[in-house]
KEFIGU-284784 format. One record per residue (C-alpha): residue number from 1; residue in one letter; x, y, z. Coordinates in pm, 1 decimal. Last residue first. Example, Ala and Ser with C-alpha at 12.3 -4.5 7.8 and 13.67 -1.06 7.14 Angstrom:
BEGIN
ATOM  n  res  X  Y  Z
ATOM  2  s  1367.0  -106.0  714.0
ATOM  1  a  1230.0  -450.0  780.0
! end
This chain:
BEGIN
ATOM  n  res  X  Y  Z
ATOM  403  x  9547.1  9954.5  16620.3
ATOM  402  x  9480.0  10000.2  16227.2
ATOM  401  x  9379.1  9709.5  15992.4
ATOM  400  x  9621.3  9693.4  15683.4
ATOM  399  x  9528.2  9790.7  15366.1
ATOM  398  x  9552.1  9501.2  15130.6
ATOM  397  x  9711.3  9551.1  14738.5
ATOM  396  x  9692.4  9197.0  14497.8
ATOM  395  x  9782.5  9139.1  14153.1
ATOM  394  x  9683.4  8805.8  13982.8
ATOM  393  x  9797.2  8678.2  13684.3
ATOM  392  x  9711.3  8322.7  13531.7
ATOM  391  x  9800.5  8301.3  13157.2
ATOM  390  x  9560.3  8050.7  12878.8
ATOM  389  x  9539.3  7768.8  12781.9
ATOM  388  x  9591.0  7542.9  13085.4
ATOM  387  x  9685.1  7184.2  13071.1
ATOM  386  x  9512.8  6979.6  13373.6
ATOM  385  x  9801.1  6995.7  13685.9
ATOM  384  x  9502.7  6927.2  13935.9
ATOM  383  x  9268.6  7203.7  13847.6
ATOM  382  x  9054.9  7258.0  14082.0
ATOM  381  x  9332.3  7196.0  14392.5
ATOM  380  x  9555.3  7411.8  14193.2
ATOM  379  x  9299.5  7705.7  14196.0
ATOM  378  x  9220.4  7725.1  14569.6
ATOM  377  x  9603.7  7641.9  14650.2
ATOM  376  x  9615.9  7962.6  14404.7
ATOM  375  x  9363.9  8120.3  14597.8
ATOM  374  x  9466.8  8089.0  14941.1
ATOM  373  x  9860.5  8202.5  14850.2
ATOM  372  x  9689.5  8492.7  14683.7
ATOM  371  x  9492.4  8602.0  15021.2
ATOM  370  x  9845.3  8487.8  15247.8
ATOM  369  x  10023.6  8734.4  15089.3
ATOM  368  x  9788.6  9020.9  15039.5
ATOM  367  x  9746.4  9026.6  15365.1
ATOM  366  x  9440.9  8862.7  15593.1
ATOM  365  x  9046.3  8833.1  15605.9
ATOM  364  x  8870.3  8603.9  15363.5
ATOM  363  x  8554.9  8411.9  15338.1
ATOM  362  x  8429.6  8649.8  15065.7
ATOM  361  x  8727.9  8614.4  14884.5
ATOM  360  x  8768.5  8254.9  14803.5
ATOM  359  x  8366.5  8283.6  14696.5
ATOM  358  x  8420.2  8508.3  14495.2
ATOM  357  x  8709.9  8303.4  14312.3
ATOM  356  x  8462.6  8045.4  14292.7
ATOM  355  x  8176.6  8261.9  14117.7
ATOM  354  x  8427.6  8374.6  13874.3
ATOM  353  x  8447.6  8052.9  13709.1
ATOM  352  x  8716.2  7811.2  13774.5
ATOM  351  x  8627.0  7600.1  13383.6
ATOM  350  x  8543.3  7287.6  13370.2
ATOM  349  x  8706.0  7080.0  13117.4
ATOM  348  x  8708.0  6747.1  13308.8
ATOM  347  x  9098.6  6799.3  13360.6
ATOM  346  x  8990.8  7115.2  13542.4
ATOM  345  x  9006.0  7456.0  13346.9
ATOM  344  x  9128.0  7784.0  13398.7
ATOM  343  x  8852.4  8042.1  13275.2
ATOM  342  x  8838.4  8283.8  13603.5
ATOM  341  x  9201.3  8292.1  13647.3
ATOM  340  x  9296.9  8309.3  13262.6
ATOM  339  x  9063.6  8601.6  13258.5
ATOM  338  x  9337.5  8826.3  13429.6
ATOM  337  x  9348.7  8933.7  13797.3
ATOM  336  x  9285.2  9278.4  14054.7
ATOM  335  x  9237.3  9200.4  14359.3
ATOM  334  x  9179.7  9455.0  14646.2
ATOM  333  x  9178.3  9452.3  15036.5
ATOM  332  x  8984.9  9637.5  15282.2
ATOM  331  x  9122.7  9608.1  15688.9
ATOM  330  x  9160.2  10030.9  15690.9
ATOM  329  x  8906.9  10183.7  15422.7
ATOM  328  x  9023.3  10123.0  15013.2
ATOM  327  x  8845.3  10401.0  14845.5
ATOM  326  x  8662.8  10477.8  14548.4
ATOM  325  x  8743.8  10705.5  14195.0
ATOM  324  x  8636.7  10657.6  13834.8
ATOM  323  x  8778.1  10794.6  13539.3
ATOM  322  x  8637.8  10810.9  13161.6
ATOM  321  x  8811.6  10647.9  12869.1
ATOM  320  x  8714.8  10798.8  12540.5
ATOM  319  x  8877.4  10623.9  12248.5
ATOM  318  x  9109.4  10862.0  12076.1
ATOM  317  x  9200.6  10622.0  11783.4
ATOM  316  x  9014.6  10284.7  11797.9
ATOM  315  x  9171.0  9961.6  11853.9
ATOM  314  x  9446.9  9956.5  12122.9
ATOM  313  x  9367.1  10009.5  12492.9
ATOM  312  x  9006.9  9834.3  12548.5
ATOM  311  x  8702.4  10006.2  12551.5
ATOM  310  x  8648.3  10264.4  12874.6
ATOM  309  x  8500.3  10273.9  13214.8
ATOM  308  x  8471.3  9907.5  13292.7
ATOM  307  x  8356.7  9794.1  13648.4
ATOM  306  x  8526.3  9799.6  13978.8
ATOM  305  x  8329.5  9568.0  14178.9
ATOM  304  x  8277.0  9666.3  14525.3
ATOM  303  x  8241.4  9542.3  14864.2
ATOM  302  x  8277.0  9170.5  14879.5
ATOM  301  x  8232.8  9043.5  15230.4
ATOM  300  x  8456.3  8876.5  15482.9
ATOM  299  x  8486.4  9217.8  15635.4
ATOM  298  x  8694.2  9324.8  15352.4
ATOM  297  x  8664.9  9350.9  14968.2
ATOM  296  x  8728.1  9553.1  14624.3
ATOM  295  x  8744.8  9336.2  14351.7
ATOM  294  x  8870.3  9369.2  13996.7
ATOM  293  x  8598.2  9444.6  13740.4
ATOM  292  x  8791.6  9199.9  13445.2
ATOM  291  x  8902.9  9458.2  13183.3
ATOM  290  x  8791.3  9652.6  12917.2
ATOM  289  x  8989.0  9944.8  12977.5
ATOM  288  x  8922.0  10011.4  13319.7
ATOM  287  x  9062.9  10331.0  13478.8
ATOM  286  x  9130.7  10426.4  13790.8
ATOM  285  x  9138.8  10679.5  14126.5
ATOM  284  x  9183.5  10517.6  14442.0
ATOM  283  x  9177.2  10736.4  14766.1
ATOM  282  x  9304.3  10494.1  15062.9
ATOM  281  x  9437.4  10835.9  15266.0
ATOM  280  x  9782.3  10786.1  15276.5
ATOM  279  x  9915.0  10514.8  15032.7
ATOM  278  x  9698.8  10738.1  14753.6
ATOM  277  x  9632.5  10528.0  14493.7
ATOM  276  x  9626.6  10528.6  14118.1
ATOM  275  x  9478.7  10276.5  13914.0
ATOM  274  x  9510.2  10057.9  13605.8
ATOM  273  x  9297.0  9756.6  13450.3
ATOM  272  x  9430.1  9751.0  13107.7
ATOM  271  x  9226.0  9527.0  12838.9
ATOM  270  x  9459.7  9427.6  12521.3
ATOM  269  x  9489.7  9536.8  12185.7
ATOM  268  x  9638.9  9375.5  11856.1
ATOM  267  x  9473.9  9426.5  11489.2
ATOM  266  x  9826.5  9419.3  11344.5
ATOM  265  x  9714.9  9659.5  11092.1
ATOM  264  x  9685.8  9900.0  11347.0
ATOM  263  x  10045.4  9899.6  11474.8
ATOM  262  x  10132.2  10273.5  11458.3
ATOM  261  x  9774.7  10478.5  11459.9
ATOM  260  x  9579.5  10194.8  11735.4
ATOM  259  x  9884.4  10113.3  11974.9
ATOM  258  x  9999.7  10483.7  11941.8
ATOM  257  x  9621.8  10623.7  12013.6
ATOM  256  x  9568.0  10360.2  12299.4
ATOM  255  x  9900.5  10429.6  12510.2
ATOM  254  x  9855.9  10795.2  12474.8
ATOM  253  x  9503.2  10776.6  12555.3
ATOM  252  x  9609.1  10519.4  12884.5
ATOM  251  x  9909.3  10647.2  13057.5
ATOM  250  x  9774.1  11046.7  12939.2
ATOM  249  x  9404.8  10970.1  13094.9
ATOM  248  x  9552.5  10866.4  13452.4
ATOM  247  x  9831.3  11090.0  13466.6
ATOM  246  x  9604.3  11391.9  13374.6
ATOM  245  x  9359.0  11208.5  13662.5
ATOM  244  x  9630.3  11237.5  13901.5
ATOM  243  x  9703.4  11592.9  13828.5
ATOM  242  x  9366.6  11688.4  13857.5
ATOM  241  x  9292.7  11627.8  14211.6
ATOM  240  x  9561.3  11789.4  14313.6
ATOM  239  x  9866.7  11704.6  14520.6
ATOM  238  x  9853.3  11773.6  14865.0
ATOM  237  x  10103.1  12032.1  14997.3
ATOM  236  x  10195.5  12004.7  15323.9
ATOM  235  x  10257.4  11582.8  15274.9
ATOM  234  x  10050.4  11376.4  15492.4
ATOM  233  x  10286.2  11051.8  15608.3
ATOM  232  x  10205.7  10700.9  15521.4
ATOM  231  x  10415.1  10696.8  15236.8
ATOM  230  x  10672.0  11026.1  15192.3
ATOM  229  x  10741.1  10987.6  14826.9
ATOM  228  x  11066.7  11187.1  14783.0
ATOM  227  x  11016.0  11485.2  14531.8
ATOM  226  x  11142.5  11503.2  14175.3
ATOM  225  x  11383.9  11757.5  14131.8
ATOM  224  x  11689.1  11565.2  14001.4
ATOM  223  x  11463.1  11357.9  13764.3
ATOM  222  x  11262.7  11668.6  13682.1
ATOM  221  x  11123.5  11500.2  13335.8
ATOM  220  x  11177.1  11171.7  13429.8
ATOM  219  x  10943.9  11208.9  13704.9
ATOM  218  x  10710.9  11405.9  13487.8
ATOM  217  x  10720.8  11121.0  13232.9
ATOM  216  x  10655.6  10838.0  13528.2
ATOM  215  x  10290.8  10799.9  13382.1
ATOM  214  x  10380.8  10782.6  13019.3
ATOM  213  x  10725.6  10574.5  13055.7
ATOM  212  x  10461.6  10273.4  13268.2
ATOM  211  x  10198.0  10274.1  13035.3
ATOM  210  x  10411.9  10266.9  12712.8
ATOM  209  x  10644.1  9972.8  12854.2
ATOM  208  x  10366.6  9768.8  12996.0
ATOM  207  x  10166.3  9792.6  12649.4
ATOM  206  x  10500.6  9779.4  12455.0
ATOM  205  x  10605.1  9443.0  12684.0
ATOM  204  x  10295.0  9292.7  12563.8
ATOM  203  x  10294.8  9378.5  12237.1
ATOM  202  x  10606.9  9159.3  12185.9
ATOM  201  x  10465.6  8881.2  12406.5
ATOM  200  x  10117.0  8883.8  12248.6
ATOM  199  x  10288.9  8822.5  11863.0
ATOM  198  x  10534.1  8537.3  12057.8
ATOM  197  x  10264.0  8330.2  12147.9
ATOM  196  x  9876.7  8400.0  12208.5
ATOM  195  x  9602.6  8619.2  12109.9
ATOM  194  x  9477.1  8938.1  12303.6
ATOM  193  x  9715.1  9163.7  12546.5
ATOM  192  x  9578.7  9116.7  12928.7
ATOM  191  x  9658.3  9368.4  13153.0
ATOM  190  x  9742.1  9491.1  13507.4
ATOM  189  x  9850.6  9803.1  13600.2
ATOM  188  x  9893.3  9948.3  14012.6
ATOM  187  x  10020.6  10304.8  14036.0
ATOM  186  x  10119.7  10456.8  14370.0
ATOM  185  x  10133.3  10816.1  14480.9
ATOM  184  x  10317.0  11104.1  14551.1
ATOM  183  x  10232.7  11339.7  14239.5
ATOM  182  x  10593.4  11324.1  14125.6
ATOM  181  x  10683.3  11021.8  14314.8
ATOM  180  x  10476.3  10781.7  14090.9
ATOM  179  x  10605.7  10480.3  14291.0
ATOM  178  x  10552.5  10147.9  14055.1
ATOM  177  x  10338.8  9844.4  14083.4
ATOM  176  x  10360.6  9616.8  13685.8
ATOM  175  x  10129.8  9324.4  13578.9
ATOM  174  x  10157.1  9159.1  13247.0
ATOM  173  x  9968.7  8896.5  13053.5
ATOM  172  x  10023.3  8771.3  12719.8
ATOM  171  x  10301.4  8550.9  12795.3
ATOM  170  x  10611.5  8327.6  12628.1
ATOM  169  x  10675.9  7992.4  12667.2
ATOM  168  x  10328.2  7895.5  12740.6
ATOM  167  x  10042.1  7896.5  12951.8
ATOM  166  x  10261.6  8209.0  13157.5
ATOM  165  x  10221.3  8201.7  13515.3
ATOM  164  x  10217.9  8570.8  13757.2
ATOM  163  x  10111.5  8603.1  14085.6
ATOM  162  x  10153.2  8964.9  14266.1
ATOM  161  x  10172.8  9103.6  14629.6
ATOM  160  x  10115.9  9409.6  14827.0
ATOM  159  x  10093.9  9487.8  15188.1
ATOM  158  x  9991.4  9820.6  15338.9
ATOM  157  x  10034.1  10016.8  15669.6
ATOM  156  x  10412.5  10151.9  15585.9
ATOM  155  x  10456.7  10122.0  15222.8
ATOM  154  x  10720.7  9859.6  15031.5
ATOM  153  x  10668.7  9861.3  14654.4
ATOM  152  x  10678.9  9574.7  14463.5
ATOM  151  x  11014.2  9390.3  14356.4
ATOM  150  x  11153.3  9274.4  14031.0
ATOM  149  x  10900.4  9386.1  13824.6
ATOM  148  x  10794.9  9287.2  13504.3
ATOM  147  x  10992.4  9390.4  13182.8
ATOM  146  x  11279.9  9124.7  13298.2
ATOM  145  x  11032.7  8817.5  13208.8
ATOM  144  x  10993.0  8928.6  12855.3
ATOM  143  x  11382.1  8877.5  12856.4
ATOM  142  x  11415.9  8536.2  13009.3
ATOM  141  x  11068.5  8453.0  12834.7
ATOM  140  x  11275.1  8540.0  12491.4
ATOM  139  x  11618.9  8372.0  12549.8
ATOM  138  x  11369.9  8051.1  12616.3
ATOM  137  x  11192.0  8125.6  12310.3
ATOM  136  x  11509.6  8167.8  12161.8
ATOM  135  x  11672.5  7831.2  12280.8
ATOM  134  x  11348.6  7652.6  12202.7
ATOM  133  x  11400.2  7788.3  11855.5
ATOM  132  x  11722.1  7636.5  11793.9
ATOM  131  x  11657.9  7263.0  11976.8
ATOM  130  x  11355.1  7281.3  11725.2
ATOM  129  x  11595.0  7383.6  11428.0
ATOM  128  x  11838.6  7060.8  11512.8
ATOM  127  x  11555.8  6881.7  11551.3
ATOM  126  x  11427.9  6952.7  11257.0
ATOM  125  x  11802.0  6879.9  11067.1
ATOM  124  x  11793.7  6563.5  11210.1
ATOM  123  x  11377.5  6452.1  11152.2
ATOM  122  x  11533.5  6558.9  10788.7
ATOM  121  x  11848.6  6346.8  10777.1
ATOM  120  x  11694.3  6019.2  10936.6
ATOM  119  x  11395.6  6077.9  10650.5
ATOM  118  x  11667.3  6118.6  10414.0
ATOM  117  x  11825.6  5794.2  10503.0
ATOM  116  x  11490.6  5613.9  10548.3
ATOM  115  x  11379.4  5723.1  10215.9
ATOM  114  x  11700.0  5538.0  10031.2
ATOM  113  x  11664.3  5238.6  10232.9
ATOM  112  x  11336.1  5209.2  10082.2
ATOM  111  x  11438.8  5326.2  9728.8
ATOM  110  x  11695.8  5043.0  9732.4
ATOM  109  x  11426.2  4748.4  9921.4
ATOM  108  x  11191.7  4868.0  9618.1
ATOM  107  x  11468.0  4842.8  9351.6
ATOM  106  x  11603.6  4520.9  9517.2
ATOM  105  x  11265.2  4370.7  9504.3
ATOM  104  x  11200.5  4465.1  9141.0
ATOM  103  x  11547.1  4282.8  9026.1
ATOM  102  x  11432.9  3975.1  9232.7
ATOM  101  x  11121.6  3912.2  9102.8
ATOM  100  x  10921.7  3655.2  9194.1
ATOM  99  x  10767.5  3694.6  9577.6
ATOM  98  x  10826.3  4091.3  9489.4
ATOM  97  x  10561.8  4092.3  9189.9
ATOM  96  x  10357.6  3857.9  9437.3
ATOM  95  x  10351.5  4134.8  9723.5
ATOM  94  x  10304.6  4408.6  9501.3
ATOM  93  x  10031.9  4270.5  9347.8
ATOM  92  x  9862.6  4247.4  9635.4
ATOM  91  x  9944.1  4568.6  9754.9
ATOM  90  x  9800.3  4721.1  9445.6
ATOM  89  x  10018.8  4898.9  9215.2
ATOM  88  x  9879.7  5235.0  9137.7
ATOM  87  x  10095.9  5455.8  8837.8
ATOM  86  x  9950.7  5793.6  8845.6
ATOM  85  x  9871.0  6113.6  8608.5
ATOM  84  x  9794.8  6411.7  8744.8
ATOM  83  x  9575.5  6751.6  8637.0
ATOM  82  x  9633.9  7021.3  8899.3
ATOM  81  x  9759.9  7010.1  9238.7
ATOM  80  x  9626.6  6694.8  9293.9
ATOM  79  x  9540.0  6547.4  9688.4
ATOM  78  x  9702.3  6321.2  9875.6
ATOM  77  x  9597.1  6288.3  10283.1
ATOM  76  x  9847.3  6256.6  10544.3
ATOM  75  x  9981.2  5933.3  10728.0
ATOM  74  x  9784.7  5673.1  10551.1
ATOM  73  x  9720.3  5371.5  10811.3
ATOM  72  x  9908.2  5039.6  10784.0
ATOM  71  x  9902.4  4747.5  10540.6
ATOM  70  x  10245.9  4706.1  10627.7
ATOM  69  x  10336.3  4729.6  10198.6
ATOM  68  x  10050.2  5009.9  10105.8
ATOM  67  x  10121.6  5207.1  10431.1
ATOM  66  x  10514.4  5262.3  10365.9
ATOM  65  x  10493.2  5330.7  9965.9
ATOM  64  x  10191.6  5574.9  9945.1
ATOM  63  x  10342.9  5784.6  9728.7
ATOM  62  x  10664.2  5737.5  9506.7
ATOM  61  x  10824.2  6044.0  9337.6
ATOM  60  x  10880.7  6058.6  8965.4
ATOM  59  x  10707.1  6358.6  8909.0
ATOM  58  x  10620.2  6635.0  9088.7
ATOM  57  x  10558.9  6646.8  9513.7
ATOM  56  x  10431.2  6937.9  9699.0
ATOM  55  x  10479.5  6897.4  10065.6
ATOM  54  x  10322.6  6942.6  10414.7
ATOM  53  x  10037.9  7169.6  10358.4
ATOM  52  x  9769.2  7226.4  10672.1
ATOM  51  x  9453.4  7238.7  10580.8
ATOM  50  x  9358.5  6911.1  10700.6
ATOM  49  x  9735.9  6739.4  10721.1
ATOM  48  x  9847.8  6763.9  10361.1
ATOM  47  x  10081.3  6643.5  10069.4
ATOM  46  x  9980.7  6813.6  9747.3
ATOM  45  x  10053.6  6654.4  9422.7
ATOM  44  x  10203.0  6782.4  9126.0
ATOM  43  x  10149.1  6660.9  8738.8
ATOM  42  x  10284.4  6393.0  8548.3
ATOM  41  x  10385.9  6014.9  8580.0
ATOM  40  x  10388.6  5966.1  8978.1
ATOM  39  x  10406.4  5687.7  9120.6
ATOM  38  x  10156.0  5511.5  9360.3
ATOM  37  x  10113.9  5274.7  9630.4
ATOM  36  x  9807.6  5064.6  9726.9
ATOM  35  x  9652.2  4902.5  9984.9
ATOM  34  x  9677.9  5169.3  10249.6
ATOM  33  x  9428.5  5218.5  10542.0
ATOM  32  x  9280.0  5516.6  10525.3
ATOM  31  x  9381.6  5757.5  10851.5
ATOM  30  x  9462.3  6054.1  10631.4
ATOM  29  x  9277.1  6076.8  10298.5
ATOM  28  x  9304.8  5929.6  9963.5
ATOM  27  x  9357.5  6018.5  9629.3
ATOM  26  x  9185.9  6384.5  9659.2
ATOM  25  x  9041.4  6537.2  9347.8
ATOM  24  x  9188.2  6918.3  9330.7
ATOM  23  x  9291.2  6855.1  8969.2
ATOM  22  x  9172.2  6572.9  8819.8
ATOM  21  x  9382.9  6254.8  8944.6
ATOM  20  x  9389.9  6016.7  8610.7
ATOM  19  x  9526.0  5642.8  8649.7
ATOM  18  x  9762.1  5416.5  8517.8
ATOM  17  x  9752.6  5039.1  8668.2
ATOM  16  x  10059.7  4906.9  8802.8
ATOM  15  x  10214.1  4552.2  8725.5
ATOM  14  x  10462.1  4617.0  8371.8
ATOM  13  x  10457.4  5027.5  8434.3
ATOM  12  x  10620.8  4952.3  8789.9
ATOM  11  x  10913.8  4756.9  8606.9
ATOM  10  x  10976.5  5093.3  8425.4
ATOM  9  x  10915.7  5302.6  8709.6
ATOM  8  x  11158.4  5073.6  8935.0
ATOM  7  x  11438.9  5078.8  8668.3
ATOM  6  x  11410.9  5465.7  8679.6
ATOM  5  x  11437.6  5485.8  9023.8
ATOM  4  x  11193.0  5671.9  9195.2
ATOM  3  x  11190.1  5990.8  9345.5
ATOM  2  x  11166.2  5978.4  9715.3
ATOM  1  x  10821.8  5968.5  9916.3
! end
C-alpha cells in the first residue's frame, strides 16, 4: 500500500470508477477475495485486523493492489476514517488495461517493486525489534527467576520440594521457603498474581519481595542477635503463640494495604497461600488469601483441606485476614499449588481438574520428592505437550515417619 505514482493515478482515472466511502463504512473485510484495487483521492482509511489497527493511510496510496491482481484473499479489512473518495479498477479491467498498455504496466510493475522493497525493509526493521525484545524478556525471566529460591531449607525429619513452569516468558506465579530464625520457625508462600505477561511478573516479584522483607523484619532488625534455628531440637524457651501470628498478619496486611494504597489503579492482586511451621512439633499456623485450599494428607488418605481465611492480598485497604492453625503428624505430607495445576489442559481441551490431582494424592505415601515427581508424570501424561495458558507451581513439605 505505497503512494502512487502520479502517472499511475492519472492513467488510473482513464479505467477506474470513482467512488464515495462514508465515514466508518467498511470497503471490504478480511478474508474477501479481491477483485478490485483502489486509490485513494481524499480522505483517510483505516487498515485493521478486528479491532486491532494496523495503519492509517491518506491520499495517494494504493489499496487492495496484491489480492485484486492474484485473485487472492484480502489480508485486513478497509474501513474510512471519515468521508473518502476512491478510484476502483476492477481486476478485469486491470488485466486488459495491462494486456495493452505498456506505460500503465510499467507504473504498476514500478509501484510493485516499490512495495516489496519497503515491505523487505519493514518485516527487517520488525525483526530486528522482535530479536530486541526477546532479548529483554529473556534478560527479564533470568532476573524474575533469581527472586525465587535457590535452595529450600534442609530440616532433620522433613523433606521439602518445589515445581515451578512459567506458560510464558515471564510468570505470574511464585513460591518462596525461608528460615524465620527469630521466632524459630519455617515459612512456606505460594501465590498466584492475576493477569499475564510482563504486568504479573513485575507485581510478582513485589508480592514475594514484600512478604518475604515483612516476615524476616525482626531478623533484620537484630541481624547480629538473631538466634540460630535449632530444627528438630526443643528450644528452652518456646516462642509464643502470638509472635507467630504478629508475623503472620504483618507479612500479609502490610503486603495488602501497600499493594491496594500505592498501585491501586493498576487493579493487580494475587491469592497468597502462606504458613508458618514449627519443624519441631508439626504446629502450622496460616493464612489463605484467596487461594487454592492446599492439601493436608497421609495414610493414603486426604486429611484436610486448608480453606480460605481472607480475600486476596491487593484490592481493598485493611482487609481482614483471620488465622488458622493444624498440624502435620509424623508420615503427613502437604501440597500447596497454583490454579494452573488444576486447569492445565489436554490437547482435547480438557482441563486436569482437581479431582485428579486428589486422586494422585490419595494413593500416595513417600517424600516430597518422589510425591511431585508422581504428579507431574501424572500431569504430562494428561497433557501430552498441549499449549498451556497458564503457570504450574507446586510446593511440597512431608514429615517424615518416625522409627
Amino acid at each position: 500500500m505505497e503512494n502512487a505514482p502520479e502517472q499511475l493515478i492519472r492513467q488510473a482515472a482513464t479505467i477506474g470508477i470513482e467512488i464515495s466511502l462514508p465515514s466508518g463504512q467498511t470497503l471490504f473485510h478480511k478474508g474477501d477475495f479481491g477483485d478490485s484495487m483502489y486509490v485513494i483521492l481524499n480522505g483517510r482509511i483505516r487498515v485493521h485486523d478486528g479491532d486491532l489497527s494496523l495503519n492509517i493511510l491518506s491520499p495517494g496510496h494504493v489499496i487492495g493492489e496484491i489480492a485484486s491482481l492474484g485473485s487472492l484473499k484480502r489480508t485486513a479489512s478497509i474501513t474510512a476514517e471519515d468521508d473518502a473518495t476512491l478510484f476502483e479498477i476492477n481486476c478485469k479491467t486491470l488485466f486488459s488495461t495491462l494486456a495493452n498498455e505498456e506505460g500503465f504496466t510499467k507504473s504498476i510493475v514500478s509501484m510493485l517493486c516499490s512495495r516489496e522493497k519497503s515491505m523487505a525493509t519493514k518485516v527487517t526493521d520488525r525483526s530486528m525489534r522482535v530479536r530486541t525484545l526477546e532479548r529483554e524478556l529473556e534478560i527479564g525471566r533470568e532476573i524474575q527467576s533469581h527472586f525465587l529460591p535457590d535452595t529450600l531449607p534442609v530440616i532433620p525429619d522433613w523433606n521439602l520440594s518445589a515445581y515451578f513452569h512459567a506458560a510464558h516468558e515471564v510468570a505470574g506465579d511464585f513460591y518462596d521457603a525461608f528460615e524465620i530464625k527469630s521466632i524459630n520457625r519455617i515459612g512456606l508462600v505460594v501465590g498466584d498474581v492475576c493477569d499475564k505477561g510482563v504486568g504479573a511478573a513485575l507485581f510478582m516479584t513485589l508480592f514475594r519481595s514484600l512478604i518475604r522483607a515483612t516476615a524476616l523484619s525482626m531478623d533484620f532488625n537484630n541481624w547480629s542477635t538473631a538466634p540460630d534455628a535449632s530444627y528438630g531440637r526443643r528450644r528452652e524457651n518456646q516462642v509464643p503463640r502470638n509472635r507467630v501470628d504478629e508475623c503472620l498478619l504483618d507479612s500479609i496486611q502490610s503486603t495488602n494495604n501497600y499493594i491496594a494504597q500505592t498501585h491501586g489503579g493498576t487493579s493487580m492482586f494475587a491469592s497468597v497461600f502462606f504458613a508458618i511451621i514449627d519443624p519441631y512439633t508439626g504446629n502450622l499456623s496460616y493464612i489463605n488469601a484467596g487461594h487454592e485450599e492446599p492439601v493436608i494428607f497421609g495414610k493414603q488418605q486426604i486429611k484436610q483441606r486448608l480453606e480460605t481465611t481472607g480475600p486476596v492480598v491487593g484490592i481493598f485497604p485493611g482487609a481482614r485476614h483471620e488465622i488458622a492453625s493444624t498440624k502435620l503428624d509424623h508420615g503427613d505430607s502437604l501440597l500447596i499449588f497454583t490454579d494452573g495445576i488444576t486447569e492445565a489442559v489436554s490437547e482435547s481441551g480438557e482441563q486436569y481438574s482437581e479431582s485428579r490431582l486428589m486422586d494422585t494424592l490419595a494413593s500416595y505415601c513417600g517424600t516430597a520428592d518422589s510425591l511431585l515427581d508422581n504428579i507431574i508424570q501424572s500431569l504430562n501424561n494428561f497433557t501430552k505437550g498441549a499449549r498451556q495458558f497458564d503457570d504450574n507451581t507446586i510446593l511440597a513439605i512431608h514429615r517424615n515417619l518416625t522409627h
